[in-house]
MARBA-3410 file (N, C-alpha, C, O; in Angstrom, 1 decimal):
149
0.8,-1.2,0.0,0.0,0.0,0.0,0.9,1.2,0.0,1.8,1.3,0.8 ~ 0.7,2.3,-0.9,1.2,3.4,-1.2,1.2,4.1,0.4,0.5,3.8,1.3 ~ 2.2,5.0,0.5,2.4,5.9,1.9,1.2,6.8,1.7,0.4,7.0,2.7 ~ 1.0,7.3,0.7,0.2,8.1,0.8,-1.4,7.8,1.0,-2.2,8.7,1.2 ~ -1.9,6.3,1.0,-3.4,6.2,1.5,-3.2,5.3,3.0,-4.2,4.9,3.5
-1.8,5.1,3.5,-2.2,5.0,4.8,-3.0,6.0,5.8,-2.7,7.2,5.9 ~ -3.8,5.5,6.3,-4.3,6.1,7.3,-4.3,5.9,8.6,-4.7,4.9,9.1 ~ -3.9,6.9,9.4,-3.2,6.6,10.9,-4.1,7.0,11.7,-4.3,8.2,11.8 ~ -4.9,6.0,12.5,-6.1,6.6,13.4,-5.1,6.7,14.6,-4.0,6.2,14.8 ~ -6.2,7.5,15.6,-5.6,7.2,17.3,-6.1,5.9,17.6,-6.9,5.0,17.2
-5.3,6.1,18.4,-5.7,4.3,19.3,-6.2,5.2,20.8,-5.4,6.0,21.2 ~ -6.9,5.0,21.2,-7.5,5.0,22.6,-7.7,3.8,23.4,-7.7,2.6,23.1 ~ -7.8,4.5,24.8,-7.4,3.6,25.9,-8.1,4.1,27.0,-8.8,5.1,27.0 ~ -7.7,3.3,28.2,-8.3,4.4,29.2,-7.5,5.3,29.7,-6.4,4.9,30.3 ~ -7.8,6.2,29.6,-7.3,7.7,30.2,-5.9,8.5,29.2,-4.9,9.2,29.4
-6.7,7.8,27.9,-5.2,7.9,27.0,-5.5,8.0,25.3,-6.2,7.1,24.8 ~ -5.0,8.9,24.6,-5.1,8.7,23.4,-4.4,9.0,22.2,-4.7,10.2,21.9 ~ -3.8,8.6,21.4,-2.6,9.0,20.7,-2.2,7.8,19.8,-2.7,6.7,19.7 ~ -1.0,8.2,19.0,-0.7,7.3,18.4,0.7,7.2,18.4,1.4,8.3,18.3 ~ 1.3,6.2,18.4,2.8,5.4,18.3,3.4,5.0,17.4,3.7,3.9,17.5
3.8,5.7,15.9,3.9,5.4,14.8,5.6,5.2,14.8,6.1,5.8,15.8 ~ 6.5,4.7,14.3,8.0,5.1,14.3,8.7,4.1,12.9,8.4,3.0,12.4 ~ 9.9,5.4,12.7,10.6,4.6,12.0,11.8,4.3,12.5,12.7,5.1,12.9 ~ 11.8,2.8,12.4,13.1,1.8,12.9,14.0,1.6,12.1,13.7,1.5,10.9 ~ 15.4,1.7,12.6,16.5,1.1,11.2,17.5,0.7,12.2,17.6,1.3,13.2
18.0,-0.2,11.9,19.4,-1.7,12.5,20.0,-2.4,12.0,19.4,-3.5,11.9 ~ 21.2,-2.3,11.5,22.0,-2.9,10.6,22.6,-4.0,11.7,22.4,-4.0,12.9 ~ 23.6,-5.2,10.7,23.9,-6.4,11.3,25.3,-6.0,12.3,25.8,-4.9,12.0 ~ 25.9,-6.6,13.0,27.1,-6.3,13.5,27.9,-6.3,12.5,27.9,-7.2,11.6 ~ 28.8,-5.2,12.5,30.0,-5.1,11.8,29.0,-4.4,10.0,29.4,-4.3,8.8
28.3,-4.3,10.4,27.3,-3.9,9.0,27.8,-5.1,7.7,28.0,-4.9,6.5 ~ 28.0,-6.0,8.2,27.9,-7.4,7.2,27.1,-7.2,6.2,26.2,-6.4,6.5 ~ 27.0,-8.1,4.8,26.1,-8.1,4.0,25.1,-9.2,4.5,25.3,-10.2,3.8 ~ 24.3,-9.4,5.2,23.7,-10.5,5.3,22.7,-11.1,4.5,22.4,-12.2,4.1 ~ 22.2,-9.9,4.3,20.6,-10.2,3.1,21.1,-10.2,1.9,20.1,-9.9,1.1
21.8,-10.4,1.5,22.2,-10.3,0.2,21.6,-10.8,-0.8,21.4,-10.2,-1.9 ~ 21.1,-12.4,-0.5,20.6,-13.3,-1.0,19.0,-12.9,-0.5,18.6,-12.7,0.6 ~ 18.3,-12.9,-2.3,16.7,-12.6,-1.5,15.9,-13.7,-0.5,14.8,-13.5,0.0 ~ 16.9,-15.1,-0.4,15.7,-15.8,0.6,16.4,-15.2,2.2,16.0,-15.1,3.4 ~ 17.4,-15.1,1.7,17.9,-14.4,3.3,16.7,-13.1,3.5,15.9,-13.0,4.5
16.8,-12.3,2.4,15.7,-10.6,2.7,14.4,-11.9,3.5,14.0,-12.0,4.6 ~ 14.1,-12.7,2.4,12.7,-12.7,2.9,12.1,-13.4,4.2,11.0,-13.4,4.7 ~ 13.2,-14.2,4.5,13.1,-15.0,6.0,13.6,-13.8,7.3,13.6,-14.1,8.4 ~ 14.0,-12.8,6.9,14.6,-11.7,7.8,13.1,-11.3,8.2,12.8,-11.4,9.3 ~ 12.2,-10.8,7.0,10.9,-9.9,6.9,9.8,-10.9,7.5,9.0,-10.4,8.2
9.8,-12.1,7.1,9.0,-13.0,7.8,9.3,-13.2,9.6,8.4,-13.3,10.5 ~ 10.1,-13.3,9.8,10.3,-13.3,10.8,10.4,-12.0,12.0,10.3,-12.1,13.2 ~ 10.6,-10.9,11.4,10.3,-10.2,11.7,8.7,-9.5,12.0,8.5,-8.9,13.1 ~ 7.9,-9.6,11.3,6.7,-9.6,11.1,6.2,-10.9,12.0,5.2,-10.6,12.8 ~ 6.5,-11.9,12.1,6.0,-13.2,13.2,6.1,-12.1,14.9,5.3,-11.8,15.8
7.5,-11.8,14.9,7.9,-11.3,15.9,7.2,-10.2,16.2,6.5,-10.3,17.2 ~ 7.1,-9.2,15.5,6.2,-8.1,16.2,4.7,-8.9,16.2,4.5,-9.5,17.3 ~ 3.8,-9.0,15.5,2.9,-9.8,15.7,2.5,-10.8,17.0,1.3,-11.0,17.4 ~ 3.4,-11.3,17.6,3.5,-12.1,18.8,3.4,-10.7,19.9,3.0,-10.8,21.1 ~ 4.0,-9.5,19.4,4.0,-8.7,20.8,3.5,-7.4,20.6,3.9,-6.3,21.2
2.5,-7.6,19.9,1.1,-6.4,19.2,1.9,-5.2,19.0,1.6,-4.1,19.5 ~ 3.0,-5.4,18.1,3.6,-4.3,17.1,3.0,-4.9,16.0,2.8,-6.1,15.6 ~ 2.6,-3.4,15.5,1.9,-3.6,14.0,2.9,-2.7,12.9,3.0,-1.5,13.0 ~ 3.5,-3.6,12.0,4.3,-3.4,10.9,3.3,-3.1,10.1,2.3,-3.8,9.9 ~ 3.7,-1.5,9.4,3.3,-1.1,8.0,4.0,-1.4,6.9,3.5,-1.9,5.9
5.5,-0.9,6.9,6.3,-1.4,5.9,7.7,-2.1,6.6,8.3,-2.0,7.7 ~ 7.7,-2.5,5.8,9.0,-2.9,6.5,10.0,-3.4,4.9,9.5,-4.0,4.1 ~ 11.1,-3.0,4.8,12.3,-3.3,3.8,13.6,-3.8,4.8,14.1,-3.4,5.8 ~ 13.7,-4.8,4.1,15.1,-5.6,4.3,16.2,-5.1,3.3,15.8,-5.3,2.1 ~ 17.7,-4.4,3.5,18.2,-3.9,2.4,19.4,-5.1,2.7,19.0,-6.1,3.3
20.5,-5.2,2.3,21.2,-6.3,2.2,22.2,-5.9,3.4,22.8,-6.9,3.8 ~ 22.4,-4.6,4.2,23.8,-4.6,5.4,22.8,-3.9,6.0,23.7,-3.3,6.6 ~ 21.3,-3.1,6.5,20.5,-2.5,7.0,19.1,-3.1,7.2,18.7,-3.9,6.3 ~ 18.2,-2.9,8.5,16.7,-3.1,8.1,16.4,-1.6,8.5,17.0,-0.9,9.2 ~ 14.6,-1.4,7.3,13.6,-0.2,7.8,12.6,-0.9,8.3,12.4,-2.1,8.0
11.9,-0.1,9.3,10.7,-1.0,9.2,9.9,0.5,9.7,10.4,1.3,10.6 ~ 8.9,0.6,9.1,8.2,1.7,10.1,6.7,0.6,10.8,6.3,-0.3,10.2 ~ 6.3,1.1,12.0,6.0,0.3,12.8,4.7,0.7,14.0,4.6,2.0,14.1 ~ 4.2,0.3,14.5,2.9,1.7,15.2,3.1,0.3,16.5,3.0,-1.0,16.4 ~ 3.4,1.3,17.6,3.9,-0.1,18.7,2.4,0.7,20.0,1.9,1.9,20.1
2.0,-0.9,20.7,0.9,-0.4,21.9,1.8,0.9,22.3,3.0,1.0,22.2 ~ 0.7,1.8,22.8,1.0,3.0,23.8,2.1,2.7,25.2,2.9,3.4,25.8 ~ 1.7,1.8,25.3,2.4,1.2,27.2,3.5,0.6,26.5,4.2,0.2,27.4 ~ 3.8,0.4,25.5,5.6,0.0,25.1,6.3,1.2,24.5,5.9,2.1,23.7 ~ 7.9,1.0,25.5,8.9,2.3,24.8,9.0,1.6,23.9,8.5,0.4,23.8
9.9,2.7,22.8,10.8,2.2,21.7,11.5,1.4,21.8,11.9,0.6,20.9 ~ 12.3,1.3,23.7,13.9,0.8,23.7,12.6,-0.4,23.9,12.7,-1.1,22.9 ~ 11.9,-0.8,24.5,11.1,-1.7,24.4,10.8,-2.9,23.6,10.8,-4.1,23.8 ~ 10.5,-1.9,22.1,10.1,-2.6,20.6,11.6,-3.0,19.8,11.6,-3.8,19.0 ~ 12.5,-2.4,20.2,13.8,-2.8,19.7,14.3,-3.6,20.3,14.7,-4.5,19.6
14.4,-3.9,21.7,14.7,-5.4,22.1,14.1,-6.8,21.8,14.5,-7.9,21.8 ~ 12.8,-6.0,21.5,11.9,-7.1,21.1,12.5,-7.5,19.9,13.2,-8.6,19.8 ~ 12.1,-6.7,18.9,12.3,-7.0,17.6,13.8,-7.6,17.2,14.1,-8.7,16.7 ~ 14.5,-6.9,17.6,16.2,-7.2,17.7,16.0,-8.7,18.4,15.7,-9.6,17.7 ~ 16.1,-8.8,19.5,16.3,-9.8,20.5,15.6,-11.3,19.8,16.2,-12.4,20.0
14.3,-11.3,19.0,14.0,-12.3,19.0,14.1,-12.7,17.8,14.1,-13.9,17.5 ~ 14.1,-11.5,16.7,14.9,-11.6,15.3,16.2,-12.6,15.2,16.3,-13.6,14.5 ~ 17.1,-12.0,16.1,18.3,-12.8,16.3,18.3,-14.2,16.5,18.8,-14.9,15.7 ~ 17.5,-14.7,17.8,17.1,-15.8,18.0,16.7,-17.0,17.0,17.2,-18.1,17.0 ~ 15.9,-16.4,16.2,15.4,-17.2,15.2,16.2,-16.8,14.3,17.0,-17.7,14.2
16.7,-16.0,13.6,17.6,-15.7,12.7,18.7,-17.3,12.5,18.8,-17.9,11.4 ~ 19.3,-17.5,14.0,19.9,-18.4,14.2,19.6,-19.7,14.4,20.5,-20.5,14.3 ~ 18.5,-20.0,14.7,17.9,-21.3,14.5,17.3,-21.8,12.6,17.0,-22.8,12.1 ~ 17.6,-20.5,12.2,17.0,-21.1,10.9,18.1,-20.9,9.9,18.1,-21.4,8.8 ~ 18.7,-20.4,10.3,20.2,-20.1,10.0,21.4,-20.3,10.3,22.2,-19.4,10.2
21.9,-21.8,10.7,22.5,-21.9,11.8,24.7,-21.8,10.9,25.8,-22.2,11.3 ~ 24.4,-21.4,10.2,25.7,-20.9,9.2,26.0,-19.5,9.4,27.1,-19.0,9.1 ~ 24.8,-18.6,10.1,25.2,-16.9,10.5,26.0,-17.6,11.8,27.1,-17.0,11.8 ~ 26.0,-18.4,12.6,27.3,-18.8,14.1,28.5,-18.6,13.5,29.5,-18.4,14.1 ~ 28.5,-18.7,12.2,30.4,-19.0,11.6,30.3,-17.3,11.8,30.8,-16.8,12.8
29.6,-16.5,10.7,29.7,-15.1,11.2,29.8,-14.5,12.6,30.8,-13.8,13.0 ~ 28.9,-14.7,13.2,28.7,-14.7,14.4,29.0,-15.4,16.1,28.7,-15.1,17.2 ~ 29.6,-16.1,15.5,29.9,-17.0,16.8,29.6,-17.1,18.4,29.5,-18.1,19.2 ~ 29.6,-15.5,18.9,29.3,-14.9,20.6,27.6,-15.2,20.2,26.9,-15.6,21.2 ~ 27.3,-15.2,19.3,25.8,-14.9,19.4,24.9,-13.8,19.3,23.7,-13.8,19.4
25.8,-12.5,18.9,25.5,-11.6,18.7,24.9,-10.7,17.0,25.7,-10.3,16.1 ~ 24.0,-10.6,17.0,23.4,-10.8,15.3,23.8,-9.6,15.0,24.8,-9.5,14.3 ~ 22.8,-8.2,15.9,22.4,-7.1,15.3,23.8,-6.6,16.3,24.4,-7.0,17.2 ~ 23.6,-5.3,15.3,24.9,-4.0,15.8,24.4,-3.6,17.3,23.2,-3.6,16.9 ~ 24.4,-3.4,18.4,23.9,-2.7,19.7,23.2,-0.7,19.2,22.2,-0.3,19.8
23.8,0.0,18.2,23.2,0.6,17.2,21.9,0.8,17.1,21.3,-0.2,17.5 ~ 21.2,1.9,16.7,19.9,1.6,16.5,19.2,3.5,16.3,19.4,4.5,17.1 ~ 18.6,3.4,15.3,17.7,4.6,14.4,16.3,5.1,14.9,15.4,4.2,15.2 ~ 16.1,5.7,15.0,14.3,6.0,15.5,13.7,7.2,15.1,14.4,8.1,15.5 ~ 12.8,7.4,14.6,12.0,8.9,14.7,10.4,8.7,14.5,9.9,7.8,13.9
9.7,9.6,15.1,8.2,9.1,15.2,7.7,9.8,13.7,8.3,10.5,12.9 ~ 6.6,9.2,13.8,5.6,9.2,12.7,4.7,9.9,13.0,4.3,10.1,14.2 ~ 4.3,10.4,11.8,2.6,10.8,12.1,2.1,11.7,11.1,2.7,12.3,10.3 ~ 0.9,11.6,11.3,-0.1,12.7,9.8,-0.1,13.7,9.9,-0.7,14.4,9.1 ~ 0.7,14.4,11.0,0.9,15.5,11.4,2.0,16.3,11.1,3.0,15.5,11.3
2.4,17.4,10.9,3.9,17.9,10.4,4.4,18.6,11.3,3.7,18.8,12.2 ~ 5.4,19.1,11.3,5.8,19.6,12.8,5.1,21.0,12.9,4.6,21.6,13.9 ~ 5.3,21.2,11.5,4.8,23.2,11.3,3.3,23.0,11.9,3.1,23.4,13.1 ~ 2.5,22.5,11.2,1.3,22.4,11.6,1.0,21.8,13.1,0.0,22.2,13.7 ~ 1.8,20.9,13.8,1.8,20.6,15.0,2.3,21.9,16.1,1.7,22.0,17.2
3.3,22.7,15.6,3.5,23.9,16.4,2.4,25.0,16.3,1.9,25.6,17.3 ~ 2.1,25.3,15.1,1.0,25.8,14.8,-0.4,25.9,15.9,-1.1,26.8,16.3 ~ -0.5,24.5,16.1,-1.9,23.9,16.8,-1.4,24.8,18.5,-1.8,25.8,19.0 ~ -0.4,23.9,19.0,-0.1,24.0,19.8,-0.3,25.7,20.3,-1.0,26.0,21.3 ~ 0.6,26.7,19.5,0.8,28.5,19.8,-0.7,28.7,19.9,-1.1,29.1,20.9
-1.8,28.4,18.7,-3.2,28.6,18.5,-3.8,28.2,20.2,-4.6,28.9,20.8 ~ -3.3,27.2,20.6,-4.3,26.8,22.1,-3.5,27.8,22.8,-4.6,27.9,23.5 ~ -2.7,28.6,23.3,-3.0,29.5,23.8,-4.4,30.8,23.8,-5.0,31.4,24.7 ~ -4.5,30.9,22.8,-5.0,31.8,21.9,-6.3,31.3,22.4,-6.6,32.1,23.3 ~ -7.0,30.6,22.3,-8.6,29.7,22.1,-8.5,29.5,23.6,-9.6,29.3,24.1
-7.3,29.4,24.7,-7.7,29.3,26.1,-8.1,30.2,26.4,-9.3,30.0,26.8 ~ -7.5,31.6,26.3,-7.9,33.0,26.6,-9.3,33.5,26.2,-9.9,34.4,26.8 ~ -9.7,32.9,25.4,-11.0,33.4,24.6,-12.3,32.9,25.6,-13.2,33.5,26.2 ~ -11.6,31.3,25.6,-12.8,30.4,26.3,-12.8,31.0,27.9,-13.8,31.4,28.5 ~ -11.3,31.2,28.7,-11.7,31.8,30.0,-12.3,32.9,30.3,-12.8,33.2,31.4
-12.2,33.7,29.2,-12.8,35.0,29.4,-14.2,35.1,29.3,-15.0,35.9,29.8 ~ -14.5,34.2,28.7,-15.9,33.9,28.6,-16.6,33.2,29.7,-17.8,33.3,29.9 ~ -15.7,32.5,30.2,-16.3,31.6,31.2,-16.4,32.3,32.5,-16.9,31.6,33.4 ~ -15.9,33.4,32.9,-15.9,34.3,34.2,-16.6,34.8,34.0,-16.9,35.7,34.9
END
């Protein structure tokens, strides 16, 4: 699906409402080529997607590049980021190496992904237009208290 007909609702909760959109990027230790080969990309993406799925991160896109992953990603409200990256990282790795058991010659400690790691949030909103909002609610407080006394 094209970027441009996603649509990003709030998620609500109790006492809570907003949205957790982010884009992820994590290259392999030593920025190795690992994916090089497309069934490597595509067992990286499947498993990736198993992983967040098991821990109610919802993947929008996600690209496997051959020494990097993107994934942009909309994680529950009650999980940090450093949260969804251990996750994702931590059990990527895991299975990475059970299904892969020729990345140990690369890897041998056990250690898959770089300790490294990318982030910025998402949203339908732009910053201009989010500062915008924000200077305006001063403005629209003033109006409403004056009225209300």
């Amino acid at each position: 699906m094209p970027a441009q007909e996603v649509i990003m609702d709030l998620v609500s909760g109790s006492h809570r409402i907003g949205q957790s959109i982010y884009h992820f990027e994590w290259c392999p230790k030593y920025r190795y080529k690992m994916f090089r080969k497309e069934e490597n990309k595509k067992l990286c993406e499947e498993i990736l997607r198993r992983v967040a799925e098991r821990h109610g991160i919802h993947i929008l896109e996600a690209n496997v590049m051959p020494d990097h992953i993107h994934v942009v990603s909309e994680i529950p409200p009650t999980m940090s980021v450093s949260k969804a990256f251990n996750l994702l990282k931590g059990a990527s790795s895991y299975q990475l190496f059970r299904r892969k058991p020729n990345y140990r010659l690369r890897y041998p400690k056990g250690h898959f992904w770089n300790p490294g790691k990318f982030y910025r949030s998402v949203g339908d909103t732009d910053l201009a237009t989010t500062i915008g909002y924000v200077r305006g609610q001063a403005m629209s407080s003033q109006f409403v208290g004056s009225s209300a006394l």
